[in-house]
LOSE-410129 format. One record per residue (C-alpha): x, y, z negated; residue number from 1; chain. Coordinates in nm, 2 decimals. Each point is the difference from the previous one (the first is absolute). Layout:
BEGIN
node c1:X; c2:Y; c3:Z; num:NUM; cadena:A $
...
# end
This chain:
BEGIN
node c1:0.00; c2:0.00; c3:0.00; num:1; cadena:A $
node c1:0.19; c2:0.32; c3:0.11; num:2; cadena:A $
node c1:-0.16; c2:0.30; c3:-0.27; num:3; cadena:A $
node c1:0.06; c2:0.37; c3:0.18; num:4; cadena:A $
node c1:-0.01; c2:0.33; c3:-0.17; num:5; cadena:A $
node c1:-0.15; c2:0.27; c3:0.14; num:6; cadena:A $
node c1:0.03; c2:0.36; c3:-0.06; num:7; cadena:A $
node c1:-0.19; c2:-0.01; c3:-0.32; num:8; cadena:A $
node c1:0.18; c2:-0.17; c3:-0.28; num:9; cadena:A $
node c1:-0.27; c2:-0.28; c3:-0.09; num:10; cadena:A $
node c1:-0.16; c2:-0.08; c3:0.34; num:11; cadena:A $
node c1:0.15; c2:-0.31; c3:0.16; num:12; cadena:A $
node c1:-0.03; c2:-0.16; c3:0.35; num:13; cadena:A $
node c1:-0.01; c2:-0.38; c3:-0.06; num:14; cadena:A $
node c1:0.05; c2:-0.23; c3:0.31; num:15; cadena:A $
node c1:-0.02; c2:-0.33; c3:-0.05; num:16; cadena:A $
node c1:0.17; c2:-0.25; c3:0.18; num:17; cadena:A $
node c1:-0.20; c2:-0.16; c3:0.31; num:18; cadena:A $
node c1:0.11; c2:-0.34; c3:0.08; num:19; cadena:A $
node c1:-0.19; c2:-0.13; c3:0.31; num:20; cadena:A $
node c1:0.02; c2:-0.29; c3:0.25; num:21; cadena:A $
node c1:-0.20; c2:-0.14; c3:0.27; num:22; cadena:A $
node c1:-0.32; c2:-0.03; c3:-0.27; num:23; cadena:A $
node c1:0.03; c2:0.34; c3:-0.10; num:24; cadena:A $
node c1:0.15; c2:0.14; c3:-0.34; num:25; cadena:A $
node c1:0.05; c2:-0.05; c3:-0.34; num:26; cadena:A $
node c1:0.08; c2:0.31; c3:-0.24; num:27; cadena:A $
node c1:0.00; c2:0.06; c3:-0.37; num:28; cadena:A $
node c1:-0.16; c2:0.36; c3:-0.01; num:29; cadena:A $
node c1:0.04; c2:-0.02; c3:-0.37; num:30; cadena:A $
node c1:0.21; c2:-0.18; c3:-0.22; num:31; cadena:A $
node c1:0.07; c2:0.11; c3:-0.38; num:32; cadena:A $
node c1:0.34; c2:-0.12; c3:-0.06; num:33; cadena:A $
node c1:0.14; c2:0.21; c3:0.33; num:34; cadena:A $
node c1:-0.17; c2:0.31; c3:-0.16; num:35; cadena:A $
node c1:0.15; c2:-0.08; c3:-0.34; num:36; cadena:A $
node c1:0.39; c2:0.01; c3:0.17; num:37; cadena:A $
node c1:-0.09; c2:0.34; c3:0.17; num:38; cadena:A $
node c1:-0.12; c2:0.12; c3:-0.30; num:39; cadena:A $
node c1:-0.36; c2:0.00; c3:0.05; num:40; cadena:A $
node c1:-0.20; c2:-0.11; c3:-0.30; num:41; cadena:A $
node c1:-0.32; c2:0.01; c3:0.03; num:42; cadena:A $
node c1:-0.32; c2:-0.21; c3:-0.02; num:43; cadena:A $
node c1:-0.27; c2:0.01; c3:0.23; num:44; cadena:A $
node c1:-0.34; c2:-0.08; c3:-0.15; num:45; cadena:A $
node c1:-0.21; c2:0.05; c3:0.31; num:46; cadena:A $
node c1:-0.01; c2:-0.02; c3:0.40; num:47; cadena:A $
node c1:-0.25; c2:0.23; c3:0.21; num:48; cadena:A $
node c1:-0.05; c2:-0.09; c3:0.37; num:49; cadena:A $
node c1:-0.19; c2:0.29; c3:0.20; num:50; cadena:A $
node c1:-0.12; c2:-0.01; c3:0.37; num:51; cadena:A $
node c1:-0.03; c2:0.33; c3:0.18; num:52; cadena:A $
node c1:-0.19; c2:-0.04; c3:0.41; num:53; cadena:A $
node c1:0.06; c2:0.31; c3:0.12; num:54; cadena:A $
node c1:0.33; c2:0.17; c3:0.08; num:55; cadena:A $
node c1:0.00; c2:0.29; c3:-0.23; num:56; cadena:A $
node c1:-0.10; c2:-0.16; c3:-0.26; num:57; cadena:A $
node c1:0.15; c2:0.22; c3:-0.32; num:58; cadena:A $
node c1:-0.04; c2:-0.14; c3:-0.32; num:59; cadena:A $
node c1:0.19; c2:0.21; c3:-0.29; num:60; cadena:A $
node c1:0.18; c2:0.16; c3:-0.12; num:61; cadena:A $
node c1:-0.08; c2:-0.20; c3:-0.36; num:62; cadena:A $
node c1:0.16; c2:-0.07; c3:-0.34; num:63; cadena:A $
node c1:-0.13; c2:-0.07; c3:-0.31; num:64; cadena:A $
node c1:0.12; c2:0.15; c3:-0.34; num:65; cadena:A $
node c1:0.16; c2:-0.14; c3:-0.31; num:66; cadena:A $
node c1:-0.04; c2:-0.29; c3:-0.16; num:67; cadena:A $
node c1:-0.12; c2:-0.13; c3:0.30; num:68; cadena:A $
node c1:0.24; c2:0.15; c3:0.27; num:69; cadena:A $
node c1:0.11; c2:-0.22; c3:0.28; num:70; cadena:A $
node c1:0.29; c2:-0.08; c3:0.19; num:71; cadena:A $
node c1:-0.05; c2:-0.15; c3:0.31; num:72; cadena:A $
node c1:0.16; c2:-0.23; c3:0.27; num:73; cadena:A $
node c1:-0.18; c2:0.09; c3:0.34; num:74; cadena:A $
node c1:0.01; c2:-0.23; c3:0.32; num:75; cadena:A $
node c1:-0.19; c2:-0.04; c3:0.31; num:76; cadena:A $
node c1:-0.14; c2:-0.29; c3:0.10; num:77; cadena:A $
node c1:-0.16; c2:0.08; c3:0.33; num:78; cadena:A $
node c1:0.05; c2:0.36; c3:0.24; num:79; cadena:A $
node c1:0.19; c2:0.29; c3:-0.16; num:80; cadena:A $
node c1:0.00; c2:0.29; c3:-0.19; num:81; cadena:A $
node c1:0.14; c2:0.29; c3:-0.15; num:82; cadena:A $
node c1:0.09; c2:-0.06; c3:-0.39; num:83; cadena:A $
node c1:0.06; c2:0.31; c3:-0.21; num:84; cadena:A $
node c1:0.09; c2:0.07; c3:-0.31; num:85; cadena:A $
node c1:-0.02; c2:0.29; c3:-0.21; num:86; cadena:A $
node c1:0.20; c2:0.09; c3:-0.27; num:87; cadena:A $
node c1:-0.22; c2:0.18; c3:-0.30; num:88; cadena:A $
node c1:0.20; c2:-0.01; c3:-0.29; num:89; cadena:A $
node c1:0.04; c2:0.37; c3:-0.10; num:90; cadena:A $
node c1:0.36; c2:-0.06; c3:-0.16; num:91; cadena:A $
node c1:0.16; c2:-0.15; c3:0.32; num:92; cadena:A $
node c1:0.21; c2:0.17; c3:0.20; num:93; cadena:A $
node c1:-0.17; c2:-0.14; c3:0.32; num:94; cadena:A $
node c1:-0.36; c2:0.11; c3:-0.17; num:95; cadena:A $
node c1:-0.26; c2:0.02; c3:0.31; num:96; cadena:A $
node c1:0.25; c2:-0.15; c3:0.25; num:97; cadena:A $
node c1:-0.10; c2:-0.32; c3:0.20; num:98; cadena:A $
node c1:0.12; c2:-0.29; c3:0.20; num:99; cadena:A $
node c1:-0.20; c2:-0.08; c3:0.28; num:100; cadena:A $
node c1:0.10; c2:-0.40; c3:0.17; num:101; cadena:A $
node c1:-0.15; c2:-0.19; c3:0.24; num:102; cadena:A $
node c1:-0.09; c2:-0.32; c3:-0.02; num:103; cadena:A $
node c1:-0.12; c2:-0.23; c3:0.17; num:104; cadena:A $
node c1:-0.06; c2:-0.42; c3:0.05; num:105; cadena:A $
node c1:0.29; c2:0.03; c3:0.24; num:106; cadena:A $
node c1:0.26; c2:0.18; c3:-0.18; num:107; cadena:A $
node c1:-0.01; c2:-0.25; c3:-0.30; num:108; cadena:A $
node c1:0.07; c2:0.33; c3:-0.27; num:109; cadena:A $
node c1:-0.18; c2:0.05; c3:-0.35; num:110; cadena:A $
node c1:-0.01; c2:0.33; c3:-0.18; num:111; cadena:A $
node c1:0.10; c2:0.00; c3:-0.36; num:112; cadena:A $
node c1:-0.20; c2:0.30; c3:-0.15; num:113; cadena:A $
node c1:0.04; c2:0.04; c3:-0.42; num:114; cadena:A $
node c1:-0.24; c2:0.17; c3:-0.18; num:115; cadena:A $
node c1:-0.02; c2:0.35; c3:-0.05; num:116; cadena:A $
node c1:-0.06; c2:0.02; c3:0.43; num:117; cadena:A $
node c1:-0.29; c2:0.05; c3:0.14; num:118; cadena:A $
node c1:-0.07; c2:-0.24; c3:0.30; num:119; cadena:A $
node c1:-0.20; c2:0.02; c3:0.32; num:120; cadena:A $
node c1:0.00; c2:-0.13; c3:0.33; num:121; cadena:A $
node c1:-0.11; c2:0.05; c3:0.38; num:122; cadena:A $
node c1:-0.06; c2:-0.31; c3:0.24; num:123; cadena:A $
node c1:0.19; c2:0.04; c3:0.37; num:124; cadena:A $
node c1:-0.18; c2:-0.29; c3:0.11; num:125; cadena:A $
node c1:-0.36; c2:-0.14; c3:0.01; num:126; cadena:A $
node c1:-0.07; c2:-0.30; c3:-0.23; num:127; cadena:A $
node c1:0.26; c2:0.07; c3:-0.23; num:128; cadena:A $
node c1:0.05; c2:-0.22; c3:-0.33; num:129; cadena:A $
node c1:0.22; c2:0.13; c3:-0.28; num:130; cadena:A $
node c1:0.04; c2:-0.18; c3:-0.33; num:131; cadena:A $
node c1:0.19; c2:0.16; c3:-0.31; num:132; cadena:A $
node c1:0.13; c2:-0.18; c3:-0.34; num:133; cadena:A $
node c1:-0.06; c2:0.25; c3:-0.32; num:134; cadena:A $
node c1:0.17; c2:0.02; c3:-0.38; num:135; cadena:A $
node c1:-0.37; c2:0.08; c3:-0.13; num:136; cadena:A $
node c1:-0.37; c2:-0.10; c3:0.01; num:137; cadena:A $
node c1:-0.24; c2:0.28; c3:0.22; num:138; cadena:A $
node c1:-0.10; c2:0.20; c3:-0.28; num:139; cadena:A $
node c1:-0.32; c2:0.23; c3:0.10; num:140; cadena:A $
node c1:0.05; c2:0.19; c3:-0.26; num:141; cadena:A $
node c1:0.36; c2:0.08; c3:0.12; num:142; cadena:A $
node c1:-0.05; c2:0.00; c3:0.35; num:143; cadena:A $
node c1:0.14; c2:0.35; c3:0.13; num:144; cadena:A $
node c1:0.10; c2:0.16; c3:0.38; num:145; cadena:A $
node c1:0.15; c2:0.27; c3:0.15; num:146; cadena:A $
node c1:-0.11; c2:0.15; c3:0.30; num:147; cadena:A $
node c1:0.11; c2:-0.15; c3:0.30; num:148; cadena:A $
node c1:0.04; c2:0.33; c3:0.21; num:149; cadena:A $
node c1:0.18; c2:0.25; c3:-0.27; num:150; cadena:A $
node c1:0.19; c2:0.22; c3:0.24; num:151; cadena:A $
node c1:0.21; c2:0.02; c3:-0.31; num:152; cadena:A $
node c1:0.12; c2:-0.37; c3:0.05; num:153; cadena:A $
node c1:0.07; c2:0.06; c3:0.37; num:154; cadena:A $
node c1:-0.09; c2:-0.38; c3:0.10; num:155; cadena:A $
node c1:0.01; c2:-0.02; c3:0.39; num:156; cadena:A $
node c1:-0.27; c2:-0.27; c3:-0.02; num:157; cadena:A $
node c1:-0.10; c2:-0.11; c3:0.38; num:158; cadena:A $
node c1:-0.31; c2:0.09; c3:0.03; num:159; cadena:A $
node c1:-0.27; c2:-0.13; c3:0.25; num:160; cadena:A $
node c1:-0.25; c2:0.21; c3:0.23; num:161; cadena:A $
node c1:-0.26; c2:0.17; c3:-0.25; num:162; cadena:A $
node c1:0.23; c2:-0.09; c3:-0.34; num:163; cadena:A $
node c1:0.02; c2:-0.30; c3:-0.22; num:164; cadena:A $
node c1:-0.27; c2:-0.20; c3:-0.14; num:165; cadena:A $
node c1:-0.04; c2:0.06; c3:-0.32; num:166; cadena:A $
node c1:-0.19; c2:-0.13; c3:-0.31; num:167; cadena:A $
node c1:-0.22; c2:0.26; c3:-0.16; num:168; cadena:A $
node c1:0.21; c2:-0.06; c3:-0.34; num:169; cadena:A $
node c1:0.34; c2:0.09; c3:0.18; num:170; cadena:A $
node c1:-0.17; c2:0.31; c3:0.20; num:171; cadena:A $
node c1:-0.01; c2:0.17; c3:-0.37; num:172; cadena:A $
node c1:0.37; c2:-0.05; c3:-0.15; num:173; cadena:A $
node c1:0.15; c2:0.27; c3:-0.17; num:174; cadena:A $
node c1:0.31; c2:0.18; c3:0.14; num:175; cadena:A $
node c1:0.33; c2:-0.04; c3:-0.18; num:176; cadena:A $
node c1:0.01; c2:0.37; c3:-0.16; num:177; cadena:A $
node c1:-0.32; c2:-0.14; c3:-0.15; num:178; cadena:A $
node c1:0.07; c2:-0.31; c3:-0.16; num:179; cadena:A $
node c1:0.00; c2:-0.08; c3:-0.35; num:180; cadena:A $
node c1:0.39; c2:-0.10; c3:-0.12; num:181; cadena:A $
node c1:-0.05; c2:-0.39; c3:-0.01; num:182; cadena:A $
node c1:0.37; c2:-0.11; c3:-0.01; num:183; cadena:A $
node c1:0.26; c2:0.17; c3:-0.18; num:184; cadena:A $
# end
């Protein structure tokens, strides 16, 4: 498993290996002890597995506050997208700074987001299926977002004829200057 840093400290491209043959492939997307030797200890209590039909399909940006913050390993299992990650700890130096990765079935990578980020993504491609690992249960209570299109985060999100499709709950997100400090 080859683990990447980006240009946030904390957000990681994993790439696992792929072996294939004349069947297909084999690959161990996730495997504990490999984590552990790069220093990654943490414990995933649940997997999510969303569909999106349309292209343009932008679900985000989301987080959820302590206790029950999340971080979260993000893969594609069908189409593509555009993964970002926002960073909305107040006391970081790289406060309201994102990495934006694409990912995709074909390009085998994962995106390691830790909590304290808020998360979103587009779909490139119709039909897409992504599936994330998280650290902590969904919490309604703690369920929080960000809004998607803060000129403030300057995300060049790739956006379809007449905008993304958006659920009603993600149309009302606050904008980073307004957010209540939920990571120190």
């Amino acid at each position: 498993m080859l683990f990447e840093d980006t240009e946030i400290p904390g957000v990681k491209i994993v790439t696992p290996r792929k072996h294939g043959d004349a069947r297909g492939f084999f690959s161990e997307v996730y495997k504990q002890s490999e984590w552990k030797s790069a220093g990654m200890d943490y414990t995933f209590v649940q997997d999510n597995h969303s569909f999106s039909a349309p292209v343009g399909t932008l679900r985000g940006l989301h987080f959820q506050t302590p206790p029950f913050a999340q971080d979260k390993l993000v893969r594609v299992l069908r189409g593509r997208i555009l993964d970002v990650a926002v960073d909305i700890r107040r006391s970081s130096p790289t406060f309201g700074r994102h990495v934006a990765l694409e990912l995709s079935a074909e390009n085998w990578r994962q995106l390691f987001i830790p909590a304290g980020f808020a998360h979103g993504f587009i779909t490139l491609e119709p039909d897409t299926e992504v599936f994330y690992k998280v650290t902590a249960l969904y919490s309604p209570a703690h369920d929080c977002g960000l809004a998607f299109d803060d000129p403030a985060l300057e995300i060049g999100w790739p956006m379809p004829p007449g905008g993304p499709l958006l659920s009603e709950k993600d149309k009302r997100w606050p904008r980073l200057h307004e957010l209540a400090e939920a990571f120190a």
